[in-house]
Biopython code that builds the backbone (N, CA, C, O; Angstrom):
import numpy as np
from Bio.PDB.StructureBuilder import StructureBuilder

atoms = [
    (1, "UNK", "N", (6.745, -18.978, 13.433)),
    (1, "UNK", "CA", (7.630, -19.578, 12.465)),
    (1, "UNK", "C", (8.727, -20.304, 13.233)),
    (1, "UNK", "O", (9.255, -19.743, 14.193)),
    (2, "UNK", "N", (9.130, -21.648, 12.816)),
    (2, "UNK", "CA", (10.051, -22.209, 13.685)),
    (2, "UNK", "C", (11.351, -21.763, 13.330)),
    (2, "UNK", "O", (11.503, -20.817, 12.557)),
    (3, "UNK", "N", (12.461, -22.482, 13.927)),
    (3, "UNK", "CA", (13.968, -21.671, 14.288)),
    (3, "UNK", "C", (14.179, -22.485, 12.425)),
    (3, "UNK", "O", (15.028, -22.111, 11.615)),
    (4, "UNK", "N", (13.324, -23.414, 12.227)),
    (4, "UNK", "CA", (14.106, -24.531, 10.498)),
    (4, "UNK", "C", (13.363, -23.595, 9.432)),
    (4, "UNK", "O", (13.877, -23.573, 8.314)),
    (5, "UNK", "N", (12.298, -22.874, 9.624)),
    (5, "UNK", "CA", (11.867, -22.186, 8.730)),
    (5, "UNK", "C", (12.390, -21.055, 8.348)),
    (5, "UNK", "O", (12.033, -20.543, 7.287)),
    (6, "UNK", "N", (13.574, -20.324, 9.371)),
    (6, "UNK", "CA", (14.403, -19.063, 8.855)),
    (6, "UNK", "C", (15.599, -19.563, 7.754)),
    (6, "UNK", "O", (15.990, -18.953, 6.758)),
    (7, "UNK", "N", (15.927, -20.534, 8.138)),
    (7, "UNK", "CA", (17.067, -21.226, 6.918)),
    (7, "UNK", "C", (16.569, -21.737, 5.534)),
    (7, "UNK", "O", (17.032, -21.771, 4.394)),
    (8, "UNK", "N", (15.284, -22.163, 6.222)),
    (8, "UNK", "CA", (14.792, -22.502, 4.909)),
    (8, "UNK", "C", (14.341, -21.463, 3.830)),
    (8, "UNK", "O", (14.424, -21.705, 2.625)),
    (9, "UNK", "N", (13.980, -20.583, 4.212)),
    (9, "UNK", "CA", (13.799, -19.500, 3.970)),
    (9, "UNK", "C", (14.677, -18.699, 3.105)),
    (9, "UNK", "O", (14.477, -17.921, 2.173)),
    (10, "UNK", "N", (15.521, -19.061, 3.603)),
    (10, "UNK", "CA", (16.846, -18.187, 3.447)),
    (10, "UNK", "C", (17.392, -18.809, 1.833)),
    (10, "UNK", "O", (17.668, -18.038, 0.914)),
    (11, "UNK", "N", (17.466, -20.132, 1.727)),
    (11, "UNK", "CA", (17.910, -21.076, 0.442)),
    (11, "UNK", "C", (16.789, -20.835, -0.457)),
    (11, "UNK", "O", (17.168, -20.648, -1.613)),
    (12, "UNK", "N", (15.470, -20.778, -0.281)),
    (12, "UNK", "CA", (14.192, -20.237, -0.935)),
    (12, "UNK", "C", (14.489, -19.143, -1.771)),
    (12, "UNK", "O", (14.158, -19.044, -2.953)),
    (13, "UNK", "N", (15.228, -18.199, -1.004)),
    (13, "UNK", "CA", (15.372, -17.046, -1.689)),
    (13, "UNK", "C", (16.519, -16.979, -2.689)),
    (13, "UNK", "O", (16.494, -16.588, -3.855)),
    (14, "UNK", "N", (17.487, -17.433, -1.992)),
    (14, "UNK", "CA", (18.689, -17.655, -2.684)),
    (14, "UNK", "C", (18.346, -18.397, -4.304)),
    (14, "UNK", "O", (18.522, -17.770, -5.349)),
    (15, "UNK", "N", (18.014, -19.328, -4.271)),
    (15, "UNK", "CA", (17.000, -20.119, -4.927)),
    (15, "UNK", "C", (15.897, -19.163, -6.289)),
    (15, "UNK", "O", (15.924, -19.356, -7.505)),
    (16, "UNK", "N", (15.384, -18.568, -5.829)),
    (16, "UNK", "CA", (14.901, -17.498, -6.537)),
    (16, "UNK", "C", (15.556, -16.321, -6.862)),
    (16, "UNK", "O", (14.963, -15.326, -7.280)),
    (17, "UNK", "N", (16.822, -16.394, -6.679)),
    (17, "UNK", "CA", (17.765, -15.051, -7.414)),
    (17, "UNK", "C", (17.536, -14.091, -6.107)),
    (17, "UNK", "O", (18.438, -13.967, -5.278)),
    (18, "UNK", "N", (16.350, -13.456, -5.978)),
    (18, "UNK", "CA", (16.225, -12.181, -4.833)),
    (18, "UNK", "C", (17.566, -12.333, -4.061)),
    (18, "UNK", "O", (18.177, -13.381, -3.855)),
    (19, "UNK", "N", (17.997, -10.694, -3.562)),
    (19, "UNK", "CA", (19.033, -10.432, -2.569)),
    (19, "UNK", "C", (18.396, -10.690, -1.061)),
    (19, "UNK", "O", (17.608, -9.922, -0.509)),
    (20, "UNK", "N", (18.852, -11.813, -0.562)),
    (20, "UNK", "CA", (18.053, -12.055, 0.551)),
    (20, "UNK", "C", (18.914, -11.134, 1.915)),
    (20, "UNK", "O", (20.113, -10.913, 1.744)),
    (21, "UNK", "N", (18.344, -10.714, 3.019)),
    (21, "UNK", "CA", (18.805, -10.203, 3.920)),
    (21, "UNK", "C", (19.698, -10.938, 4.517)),
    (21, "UNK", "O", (19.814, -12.122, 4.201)),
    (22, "UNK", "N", (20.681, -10.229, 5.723)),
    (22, "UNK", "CA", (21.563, -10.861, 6.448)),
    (22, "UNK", "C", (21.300, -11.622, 7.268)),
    (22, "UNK", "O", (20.865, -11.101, 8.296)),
    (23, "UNK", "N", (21.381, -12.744, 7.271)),
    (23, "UNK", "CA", (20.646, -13.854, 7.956)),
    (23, "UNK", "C", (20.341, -13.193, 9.046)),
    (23, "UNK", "O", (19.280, -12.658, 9.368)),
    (24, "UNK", "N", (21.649, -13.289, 9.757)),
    (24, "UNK", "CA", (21.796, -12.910, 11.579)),
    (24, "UNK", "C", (20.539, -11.943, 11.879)),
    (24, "UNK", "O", (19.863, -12.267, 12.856)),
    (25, "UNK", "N", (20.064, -10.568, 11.017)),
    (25, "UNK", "CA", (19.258, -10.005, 11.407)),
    (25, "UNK", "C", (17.891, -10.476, 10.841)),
    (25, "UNK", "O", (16.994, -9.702, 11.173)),
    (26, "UNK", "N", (17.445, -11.586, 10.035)),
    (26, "UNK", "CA", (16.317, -11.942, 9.475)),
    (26, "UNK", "C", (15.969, -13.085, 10.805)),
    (26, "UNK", "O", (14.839, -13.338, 11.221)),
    (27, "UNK", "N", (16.711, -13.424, 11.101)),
    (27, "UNK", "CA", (17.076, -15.038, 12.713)),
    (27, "UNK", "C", (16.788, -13.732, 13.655)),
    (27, "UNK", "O", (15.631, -13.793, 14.070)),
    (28, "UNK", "N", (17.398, -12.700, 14.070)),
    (28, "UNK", "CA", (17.107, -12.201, 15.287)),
    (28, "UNK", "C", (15.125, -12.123, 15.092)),
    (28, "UNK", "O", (14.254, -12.814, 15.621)),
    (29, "UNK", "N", (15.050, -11.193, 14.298)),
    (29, "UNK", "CA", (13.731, -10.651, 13.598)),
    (29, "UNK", "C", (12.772, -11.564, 13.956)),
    (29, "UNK", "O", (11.765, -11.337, 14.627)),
    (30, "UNK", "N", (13.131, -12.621, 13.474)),
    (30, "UNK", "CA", (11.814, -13.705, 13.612)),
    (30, "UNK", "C", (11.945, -14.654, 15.392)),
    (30, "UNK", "O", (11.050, -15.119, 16.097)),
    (31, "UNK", "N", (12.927, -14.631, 15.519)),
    (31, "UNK", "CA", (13.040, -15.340, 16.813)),
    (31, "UNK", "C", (12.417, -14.743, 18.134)),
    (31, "UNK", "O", (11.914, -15.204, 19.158)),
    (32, "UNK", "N", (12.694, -13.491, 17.615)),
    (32, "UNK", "CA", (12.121, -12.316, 18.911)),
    (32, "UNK", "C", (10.533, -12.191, 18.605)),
    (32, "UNK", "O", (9.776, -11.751, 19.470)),
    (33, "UNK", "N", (9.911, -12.741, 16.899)),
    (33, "UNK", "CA", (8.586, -12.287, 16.880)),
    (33, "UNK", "C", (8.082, -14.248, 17.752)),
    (33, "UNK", "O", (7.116, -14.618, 18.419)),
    (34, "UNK", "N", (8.919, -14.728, 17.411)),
    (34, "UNK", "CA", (8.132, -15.992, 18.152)),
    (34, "UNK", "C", (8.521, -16.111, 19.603)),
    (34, "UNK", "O", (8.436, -17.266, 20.018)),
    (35, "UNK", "N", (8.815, -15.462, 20.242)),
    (35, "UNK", "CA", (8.755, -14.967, 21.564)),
    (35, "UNK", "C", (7.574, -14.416, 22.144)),
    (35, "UNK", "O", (6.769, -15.100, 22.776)),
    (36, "UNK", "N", (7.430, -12.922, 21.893)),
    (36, "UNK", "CA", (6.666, -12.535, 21.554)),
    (36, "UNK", "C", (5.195, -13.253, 21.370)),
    (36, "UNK", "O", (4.358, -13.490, 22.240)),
    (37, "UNK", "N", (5.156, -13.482, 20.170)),
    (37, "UNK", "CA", (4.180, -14.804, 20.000)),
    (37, "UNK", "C", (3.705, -15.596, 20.653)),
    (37, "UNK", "O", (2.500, -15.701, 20.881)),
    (38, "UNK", "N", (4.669, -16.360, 21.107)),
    (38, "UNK", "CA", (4.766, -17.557, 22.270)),
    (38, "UNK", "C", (4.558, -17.022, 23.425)),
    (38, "UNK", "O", (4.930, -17.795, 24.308)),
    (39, "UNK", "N", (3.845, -15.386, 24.111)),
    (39, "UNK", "CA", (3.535, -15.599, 25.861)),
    (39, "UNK", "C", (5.085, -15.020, 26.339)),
    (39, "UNK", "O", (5.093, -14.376, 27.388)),
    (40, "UNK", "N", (6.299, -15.199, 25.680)),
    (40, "UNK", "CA", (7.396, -15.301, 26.906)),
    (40, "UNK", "C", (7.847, -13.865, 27.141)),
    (40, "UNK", "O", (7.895, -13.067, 26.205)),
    (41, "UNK", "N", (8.189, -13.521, 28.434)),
    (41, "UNK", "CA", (8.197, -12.444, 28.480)),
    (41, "UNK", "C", (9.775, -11.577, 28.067)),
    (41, "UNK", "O", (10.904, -12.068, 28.108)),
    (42, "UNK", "N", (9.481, -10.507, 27.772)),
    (42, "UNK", "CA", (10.860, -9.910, 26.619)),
    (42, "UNK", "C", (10.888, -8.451, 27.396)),
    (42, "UNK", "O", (9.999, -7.851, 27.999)),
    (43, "UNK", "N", (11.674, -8.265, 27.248)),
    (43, "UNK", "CA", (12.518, -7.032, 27.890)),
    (43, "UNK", "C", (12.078, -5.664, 26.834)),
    (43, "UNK", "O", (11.540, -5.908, 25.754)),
    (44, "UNK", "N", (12.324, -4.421, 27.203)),
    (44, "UNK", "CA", (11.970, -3.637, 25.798)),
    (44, "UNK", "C", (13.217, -3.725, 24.874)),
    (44, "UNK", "O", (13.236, -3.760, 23.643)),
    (45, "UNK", "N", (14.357, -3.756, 25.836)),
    (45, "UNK", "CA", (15.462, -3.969, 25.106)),
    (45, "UNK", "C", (15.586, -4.581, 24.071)),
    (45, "UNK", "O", (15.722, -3.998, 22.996)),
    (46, "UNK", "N", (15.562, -5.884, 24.190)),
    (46, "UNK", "CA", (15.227, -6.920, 23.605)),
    (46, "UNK", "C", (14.184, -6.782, 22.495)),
    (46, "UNK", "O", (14.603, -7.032, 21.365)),
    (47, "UNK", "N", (12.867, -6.419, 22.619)),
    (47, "UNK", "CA", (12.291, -5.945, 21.641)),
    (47, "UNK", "C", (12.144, -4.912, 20.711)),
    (47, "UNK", "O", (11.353, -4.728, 19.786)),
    (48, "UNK", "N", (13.408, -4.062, 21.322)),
    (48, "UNK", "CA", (14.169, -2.855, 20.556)),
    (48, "UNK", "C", (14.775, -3.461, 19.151)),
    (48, "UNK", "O", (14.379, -3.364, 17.990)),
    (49, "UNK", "N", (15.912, -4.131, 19.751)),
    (49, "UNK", "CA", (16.887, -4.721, 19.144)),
    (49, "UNK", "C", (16.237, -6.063, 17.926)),
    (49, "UNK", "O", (16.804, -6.255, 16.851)),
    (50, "UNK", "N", (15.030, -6.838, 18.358)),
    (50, "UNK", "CA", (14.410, -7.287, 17.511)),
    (50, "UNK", "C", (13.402, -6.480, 16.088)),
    (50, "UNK", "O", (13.296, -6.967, 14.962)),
    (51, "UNK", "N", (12.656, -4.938, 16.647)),
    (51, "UNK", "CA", (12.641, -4.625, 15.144)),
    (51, "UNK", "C", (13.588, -3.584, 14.736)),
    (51, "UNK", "O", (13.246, -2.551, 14.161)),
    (52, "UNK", "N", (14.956, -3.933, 15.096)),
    (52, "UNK", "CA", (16.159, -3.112, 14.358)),
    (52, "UNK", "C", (16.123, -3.982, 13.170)),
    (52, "UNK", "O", (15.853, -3.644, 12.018)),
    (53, "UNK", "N", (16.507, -5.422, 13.715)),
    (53, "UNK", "CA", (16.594, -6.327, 12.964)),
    (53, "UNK", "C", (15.665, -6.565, 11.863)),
    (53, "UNK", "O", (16.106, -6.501, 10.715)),
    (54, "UNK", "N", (14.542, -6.809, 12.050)),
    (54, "UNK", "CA", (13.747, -6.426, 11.064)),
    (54, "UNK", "C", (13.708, -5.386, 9.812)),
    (54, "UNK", "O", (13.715, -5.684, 8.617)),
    (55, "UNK", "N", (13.659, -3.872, 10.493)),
    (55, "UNK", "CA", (13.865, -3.110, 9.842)),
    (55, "UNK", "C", (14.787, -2.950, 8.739)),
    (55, "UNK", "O", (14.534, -2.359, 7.689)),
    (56, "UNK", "N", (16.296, -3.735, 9.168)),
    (56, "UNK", "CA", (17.700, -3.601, 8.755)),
    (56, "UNK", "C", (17.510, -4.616, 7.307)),
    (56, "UNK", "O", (17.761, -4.380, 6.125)),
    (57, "UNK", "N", (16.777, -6.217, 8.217)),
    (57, "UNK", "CA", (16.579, -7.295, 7.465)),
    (57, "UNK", "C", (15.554, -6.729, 5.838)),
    (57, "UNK", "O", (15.768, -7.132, 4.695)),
    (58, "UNK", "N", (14.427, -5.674, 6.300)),
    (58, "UNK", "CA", (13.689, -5.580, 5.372)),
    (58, "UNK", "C", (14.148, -4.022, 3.829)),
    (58, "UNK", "O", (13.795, -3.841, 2.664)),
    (59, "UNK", "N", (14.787, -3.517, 4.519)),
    (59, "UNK", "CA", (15.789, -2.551, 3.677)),
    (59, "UNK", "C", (16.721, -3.609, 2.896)),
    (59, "UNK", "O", (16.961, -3.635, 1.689)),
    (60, "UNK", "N", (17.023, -4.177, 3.559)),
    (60, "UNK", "CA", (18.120, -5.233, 2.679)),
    (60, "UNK", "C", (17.826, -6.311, 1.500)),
    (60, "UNK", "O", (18.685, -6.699, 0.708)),
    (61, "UNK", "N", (16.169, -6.822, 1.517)),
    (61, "UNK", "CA", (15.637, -7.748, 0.714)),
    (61, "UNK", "C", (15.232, -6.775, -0.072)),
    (61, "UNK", "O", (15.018, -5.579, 0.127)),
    (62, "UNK", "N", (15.140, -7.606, -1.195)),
    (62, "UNK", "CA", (14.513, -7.031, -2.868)),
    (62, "UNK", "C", (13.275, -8.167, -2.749)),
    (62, "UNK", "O", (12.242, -7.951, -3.383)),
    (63, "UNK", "N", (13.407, -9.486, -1.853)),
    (63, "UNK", "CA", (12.319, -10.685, -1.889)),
    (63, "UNK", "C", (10.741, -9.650, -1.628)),
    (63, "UNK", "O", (10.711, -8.871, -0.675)),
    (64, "UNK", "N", (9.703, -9.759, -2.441)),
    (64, "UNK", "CA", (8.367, -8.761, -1.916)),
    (64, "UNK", "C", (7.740, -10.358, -0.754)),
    (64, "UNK", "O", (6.846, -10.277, 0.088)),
    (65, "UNK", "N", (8.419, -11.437, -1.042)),
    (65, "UNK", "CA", (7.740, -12.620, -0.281)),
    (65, "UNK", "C", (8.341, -12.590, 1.482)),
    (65, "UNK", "O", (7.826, -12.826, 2.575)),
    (66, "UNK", "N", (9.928, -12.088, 0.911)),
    (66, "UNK", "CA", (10.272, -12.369, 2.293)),
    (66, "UNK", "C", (10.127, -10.775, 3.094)),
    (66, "UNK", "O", (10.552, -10.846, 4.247)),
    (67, "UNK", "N", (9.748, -9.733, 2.811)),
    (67, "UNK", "CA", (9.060, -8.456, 2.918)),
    (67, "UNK", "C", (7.978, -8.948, 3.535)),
    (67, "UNK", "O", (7.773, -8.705, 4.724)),
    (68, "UNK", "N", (7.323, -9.546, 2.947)),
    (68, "UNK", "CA", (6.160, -9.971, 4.230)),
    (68, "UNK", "C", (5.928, -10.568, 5.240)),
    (68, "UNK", "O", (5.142, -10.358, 6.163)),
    (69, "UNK", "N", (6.842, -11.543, 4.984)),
    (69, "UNK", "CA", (7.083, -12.384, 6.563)),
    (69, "UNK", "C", (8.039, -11.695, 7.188)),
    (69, "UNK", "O", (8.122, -12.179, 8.317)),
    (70, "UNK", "N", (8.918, -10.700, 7.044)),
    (70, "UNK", "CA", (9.599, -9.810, 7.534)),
    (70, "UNK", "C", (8.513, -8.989, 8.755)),
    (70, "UNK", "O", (8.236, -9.016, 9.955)),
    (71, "UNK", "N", (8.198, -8.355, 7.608)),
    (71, "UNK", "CA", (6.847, -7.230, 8.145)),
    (71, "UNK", "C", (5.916, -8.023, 8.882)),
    (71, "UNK", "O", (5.673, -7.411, 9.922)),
    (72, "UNK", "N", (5.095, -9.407, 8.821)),
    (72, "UNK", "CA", (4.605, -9.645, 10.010)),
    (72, "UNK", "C", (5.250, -10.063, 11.547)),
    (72, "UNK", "O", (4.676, -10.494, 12.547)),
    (73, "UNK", "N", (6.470, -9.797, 11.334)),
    (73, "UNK", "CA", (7.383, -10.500, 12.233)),
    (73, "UNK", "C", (7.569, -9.294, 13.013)),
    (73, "UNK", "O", (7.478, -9.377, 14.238)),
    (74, "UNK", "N", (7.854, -8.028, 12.381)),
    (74, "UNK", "CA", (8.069, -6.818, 13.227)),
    (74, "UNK", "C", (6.128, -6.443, 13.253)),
    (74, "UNK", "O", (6.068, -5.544, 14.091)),
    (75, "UNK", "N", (5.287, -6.595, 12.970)),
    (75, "UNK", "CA", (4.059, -6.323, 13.775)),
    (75, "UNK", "C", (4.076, -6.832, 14.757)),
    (75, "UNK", "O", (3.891, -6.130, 15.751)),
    (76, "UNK", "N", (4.344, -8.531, 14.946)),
    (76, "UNK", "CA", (4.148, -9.452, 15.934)),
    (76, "UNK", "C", (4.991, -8.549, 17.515)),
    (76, "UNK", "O", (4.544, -8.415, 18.654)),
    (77, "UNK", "N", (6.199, -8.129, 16.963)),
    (77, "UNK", "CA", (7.350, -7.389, 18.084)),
    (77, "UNK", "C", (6.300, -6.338, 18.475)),
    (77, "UNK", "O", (5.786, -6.469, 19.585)),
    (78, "UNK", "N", (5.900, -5.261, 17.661)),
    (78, "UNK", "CA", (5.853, -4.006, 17.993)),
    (78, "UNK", "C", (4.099, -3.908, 18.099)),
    (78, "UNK", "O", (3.525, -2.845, 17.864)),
    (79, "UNK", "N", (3.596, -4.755, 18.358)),
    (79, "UNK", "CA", (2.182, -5.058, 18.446)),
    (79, "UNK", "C", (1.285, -3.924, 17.633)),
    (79, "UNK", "O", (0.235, -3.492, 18.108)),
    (80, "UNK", "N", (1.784, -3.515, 16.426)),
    (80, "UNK", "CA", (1.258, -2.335, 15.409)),
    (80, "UNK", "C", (0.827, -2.822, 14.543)),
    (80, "UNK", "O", (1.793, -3.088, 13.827)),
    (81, "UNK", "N", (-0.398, -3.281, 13.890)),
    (81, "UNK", "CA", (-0.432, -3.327, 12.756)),
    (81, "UNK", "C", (-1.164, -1.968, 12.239)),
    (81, "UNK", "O", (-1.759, -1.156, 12.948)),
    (82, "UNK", "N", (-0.903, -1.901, 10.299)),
    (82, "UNK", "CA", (-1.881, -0.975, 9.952)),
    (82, "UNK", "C", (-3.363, -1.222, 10.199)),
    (82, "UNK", "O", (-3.601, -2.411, 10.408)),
    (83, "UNK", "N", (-4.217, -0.574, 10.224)),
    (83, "UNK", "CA", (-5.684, -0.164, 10.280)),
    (83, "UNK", "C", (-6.167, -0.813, 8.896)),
    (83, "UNK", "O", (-5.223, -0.525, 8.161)),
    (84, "UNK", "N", (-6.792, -1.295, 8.364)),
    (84, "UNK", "CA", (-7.718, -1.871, 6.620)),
    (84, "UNK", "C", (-8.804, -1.104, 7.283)),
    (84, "UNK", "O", (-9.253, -0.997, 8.424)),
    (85, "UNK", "N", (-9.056, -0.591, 6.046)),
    (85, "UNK", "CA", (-10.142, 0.675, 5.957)),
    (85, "UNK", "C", (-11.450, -0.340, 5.800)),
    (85, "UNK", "O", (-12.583, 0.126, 5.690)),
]
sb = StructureBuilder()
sb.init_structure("model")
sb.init_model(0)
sb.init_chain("A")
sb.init_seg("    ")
for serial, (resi, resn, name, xyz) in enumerate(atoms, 1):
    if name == "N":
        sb.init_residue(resn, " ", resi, " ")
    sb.init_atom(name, np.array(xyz, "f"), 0.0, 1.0, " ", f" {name:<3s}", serial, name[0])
structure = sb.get_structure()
């Protein structure tokens, strides 16, 4: 997801009433999953602190849309996804 798609994102929701998360941690969240993503190499630290953000970002939305791009953003970090039976 690019760095224009978290803002956009962000007015999307706004836009649709939903309580959207705190930016700063929905921007860390996704920036660290396109890291990640992208090959570059990340510290654990760093990928600590990216699914805090997430986590924090996804407690905070009522959006079930932005819950998901949330949640693939902290798989992308924490290289976990669930199992489909």
């Amino acid at each position: 997801m690019s760095r224009l798609a978290v803002p956009a994102l962000v007015v999307v929701m706004l836009a649709l009433g939903s309580a959207p998360a705190q930016a700063d941690d929905v921007a860390i969240c996704f920036d660290t999953a396109d890291s990640v993503a992208g090959g570059e190499a990340i510290d654990e630290a760093a990928k600590q602190a990216g699914h805090e953000a997430c986590q924090r970002a996804l407690a905070q939305t009522s959006s079930v849309v932005q819950k998901y791009h949330l949640q693939e953003a902290d798989f992308d970090i924490t290289g976990d996804r669930p199992k489909s039976e």
